[in-house]
N, C-alpha and C positions, 0 to 999 in steps of 0.2 A: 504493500500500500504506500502510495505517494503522502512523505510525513505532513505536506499541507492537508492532504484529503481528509473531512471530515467525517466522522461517521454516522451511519445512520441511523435516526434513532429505530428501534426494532419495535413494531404493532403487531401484535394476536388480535386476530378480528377473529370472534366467535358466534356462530350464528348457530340459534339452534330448533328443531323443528322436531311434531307430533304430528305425523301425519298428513301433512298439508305441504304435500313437493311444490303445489300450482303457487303458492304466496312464497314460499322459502326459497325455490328456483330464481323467481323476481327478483328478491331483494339480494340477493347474492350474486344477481347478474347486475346487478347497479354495485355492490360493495366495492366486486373486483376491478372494477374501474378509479376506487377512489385509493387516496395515500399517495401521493404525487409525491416522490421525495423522500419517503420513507420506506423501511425495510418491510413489509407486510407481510407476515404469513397468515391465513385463512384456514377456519379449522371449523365443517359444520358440521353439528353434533346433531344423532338420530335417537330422541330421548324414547326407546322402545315401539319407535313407528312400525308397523306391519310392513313387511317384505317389498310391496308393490304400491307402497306409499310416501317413499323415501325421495331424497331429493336428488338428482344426478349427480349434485356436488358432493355426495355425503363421503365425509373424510373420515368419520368416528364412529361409533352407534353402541349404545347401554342398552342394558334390559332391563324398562321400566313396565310394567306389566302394570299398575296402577294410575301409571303418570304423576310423578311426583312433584310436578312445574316449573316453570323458567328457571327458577335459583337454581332446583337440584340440578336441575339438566348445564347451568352454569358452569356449575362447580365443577361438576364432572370434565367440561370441557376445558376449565385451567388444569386437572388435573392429566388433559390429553394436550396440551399445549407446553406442558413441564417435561414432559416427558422427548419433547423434541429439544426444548430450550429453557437450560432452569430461570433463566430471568429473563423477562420481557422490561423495556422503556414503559409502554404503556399497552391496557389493554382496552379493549372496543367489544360489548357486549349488546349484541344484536337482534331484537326480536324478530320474528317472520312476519308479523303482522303488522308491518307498517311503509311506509310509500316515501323513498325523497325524492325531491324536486331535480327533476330530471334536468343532465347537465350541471349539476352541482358537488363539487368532492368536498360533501358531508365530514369524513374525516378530517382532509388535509385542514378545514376551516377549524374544526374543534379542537386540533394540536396545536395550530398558530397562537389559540386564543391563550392555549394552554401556556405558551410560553411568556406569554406576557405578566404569571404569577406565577413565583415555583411553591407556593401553598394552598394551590388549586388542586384539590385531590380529584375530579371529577367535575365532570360537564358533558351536559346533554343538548343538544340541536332542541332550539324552540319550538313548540308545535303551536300554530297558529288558529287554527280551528279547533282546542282541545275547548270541551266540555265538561269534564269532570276532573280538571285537574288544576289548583291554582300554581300560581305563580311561573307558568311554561310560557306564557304569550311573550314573544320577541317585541322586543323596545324600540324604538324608533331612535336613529341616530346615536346606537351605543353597538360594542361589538360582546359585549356579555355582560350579565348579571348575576351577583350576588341572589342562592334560594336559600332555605331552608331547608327543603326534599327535593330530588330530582323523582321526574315518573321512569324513569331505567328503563325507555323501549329502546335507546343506541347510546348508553352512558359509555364515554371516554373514563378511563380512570390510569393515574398515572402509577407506576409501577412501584415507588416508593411507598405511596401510601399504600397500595396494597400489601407491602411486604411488612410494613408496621400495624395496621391496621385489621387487614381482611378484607373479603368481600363478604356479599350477602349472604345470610344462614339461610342453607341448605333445609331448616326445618319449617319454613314456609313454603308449604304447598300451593299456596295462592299466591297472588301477583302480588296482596294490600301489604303492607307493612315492615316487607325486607329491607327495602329499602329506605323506608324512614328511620329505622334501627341502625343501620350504615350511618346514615348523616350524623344520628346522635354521635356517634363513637369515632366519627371523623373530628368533629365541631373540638367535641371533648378532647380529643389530642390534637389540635391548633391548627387542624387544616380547615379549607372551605370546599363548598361546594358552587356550582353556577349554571347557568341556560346562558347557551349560544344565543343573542340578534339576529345573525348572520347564518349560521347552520339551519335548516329548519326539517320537521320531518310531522309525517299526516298518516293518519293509523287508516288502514285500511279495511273498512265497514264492511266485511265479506264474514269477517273474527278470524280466529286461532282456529282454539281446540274450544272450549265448551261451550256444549249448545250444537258445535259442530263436528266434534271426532270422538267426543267423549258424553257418557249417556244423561249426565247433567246440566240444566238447563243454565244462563245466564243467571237467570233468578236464583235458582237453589246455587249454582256458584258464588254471587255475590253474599249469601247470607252467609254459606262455611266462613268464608273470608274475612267478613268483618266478625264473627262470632271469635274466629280464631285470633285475626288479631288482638281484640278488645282483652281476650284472657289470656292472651299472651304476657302483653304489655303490663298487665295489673299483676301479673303473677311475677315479673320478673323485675320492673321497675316501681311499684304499687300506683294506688288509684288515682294520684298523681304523678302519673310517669311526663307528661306532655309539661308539666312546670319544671322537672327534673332537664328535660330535654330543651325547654328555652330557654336554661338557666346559661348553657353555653353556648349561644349564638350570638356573634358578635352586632352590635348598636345597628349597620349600615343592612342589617337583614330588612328588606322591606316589607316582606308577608311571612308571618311564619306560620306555615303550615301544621306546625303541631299539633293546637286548639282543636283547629277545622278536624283533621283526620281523627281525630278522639273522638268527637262529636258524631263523625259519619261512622264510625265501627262503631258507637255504644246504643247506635238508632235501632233497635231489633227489628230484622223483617220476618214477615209471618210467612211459615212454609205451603207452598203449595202442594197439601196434600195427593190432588189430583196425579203431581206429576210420578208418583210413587205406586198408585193403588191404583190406574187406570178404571183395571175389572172392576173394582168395587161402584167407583160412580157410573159405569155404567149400567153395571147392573141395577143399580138403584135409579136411575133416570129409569131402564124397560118398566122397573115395577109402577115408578109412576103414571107412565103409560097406560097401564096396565087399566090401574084404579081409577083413572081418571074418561077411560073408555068405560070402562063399570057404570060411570058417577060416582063411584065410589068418594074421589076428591073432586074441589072443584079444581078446573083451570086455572 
């Protein structure tokens, strides 16, 4: 190597997929396009997708026979990313279910930003059209922001703080609250986290996995989720965890998310039986039927 030549910083881009080649195909045909300038290795992980549902690109594959979700499927794939390279510059964590704006190296913009602060542990491309998430809408005439949470559908994270810190536990099974646990234990050992201006990325309303590959509905998804996290939280940091957790966020945080995410996991939603017992209501809609051809009941 020519001793001017600088080096590259080295990316693990990890993308990982349940079943759904038609969305994981996509966004991995846009990935490999991005990292202009950087070392990239690409590593997509088959969190126990069926035989003939996998992605062309598939580099890795686990046997998850239950689906254990994004994290675990994560994790697994740092743990197949080590195995090539024990340390990465930084790593890029990729969902399948989401869409960037084409013609845009998503990457190379969320490394630039990265270098502008070396206590930037992570940063994620603003989502512009997000609905259920605060603090992701990109700012107008800024190149990133100061969050409290990132949503972790393409979080950049640099590899220092990973190797001090972690990444997200493996023991949420759902998408809610990995990664609000992440930022706590970032905050608290003096790094930050931020949302790209400039980067952006748009989820793609088709979904994932539930609802779609997996036999639970949206609905009963969302309530394991927030059930889980709600007794997560309280069981490991007590029923004020969220004051605990905005205790270390520095002055210049402008939303913090912590309140809000408390608030949306402690809401209980009511199960729809239905999606469970089908036979039962319907057997009891025939008998209505039934009785109601009688007179038995009225209409």
């Amino acid at each position: 190597m020519n001793k001017h030549t600088v080096p590259k910083d080295a990316v693990a881009i990890i993308v990982m997929n349940r079943d759904r080649p038609d969305i994981t195909d996509r966004v991995v045909e846009q990935v490999q396009k991005m990292g202009e300038g950087l070392d990239v290795s690409l590593f997509v992980v088959e969190a126990g997708s069926h035989p003939d549902k996998r992605s062309q690109y598939m580099t890795h594959y686990f046997r998850d026979r239950n689906y254990k979700g994004r994290y675990y499927a994560f994790n697994q794939g740092l743990k197949f990313a080590h195995q090539e390279t024990s340390e990465y510059d930084y790593y890029w964590f990729v969902v399948n279910d989401i869409i960037f704006p084409k013609g845009e190296d998503t990457l190379r913009l969320l490394w630039e930003a990265m270098q502008d602060a070396p206590q930037m542990a992570c940063i994620a491309p603003g989502e512009p059209e997000a609905k259920d998430y605060r603090g992701c809408y990109p700012k107008p005439n800024s190149k990133w922001h100061k969050a409290s949470t990132l949503h972790g559908l393409a979080m950049l994270m640099r590899g220092k703080a990973y190797r001090e810190v972690g990444y997200c536990s493996p023991k949420f099974h759902y998408s809610q609250g990995a990664s609000t646990e992440l930022a706590y234990q970032l905050y608290k050992a003096g790094w930050f986290l931020a949302y790209s201006d400039r980067a952006h990325v748009y989820h793609d309303q088709s979904g994932s996995t539930y609802g779609v590959v997996t036999k639970i509905s949206r609905h009963e998804y969302h309530l394991r989720a927030r059930n889980f996290a709600s007794k997560y939280f309280r069981k490991k940091y007590g029923a004020q965890w969220d004051r605990i957790f905005t205790s270390v966020l520095p002055p210049d945080i402008e939303e913090n998310t912590f309140p809000w995410q408390k608030e949306v996991w402690e809401n209980k939603m009511k199960r729809n039986w239905k999606e469970f017992y089908p036979w039962f209501w319907q057997f009891g809609s025939q008998i209505k039927n039934i009785l109601r051809a009688t007179k038995l009941i009225k209409n």
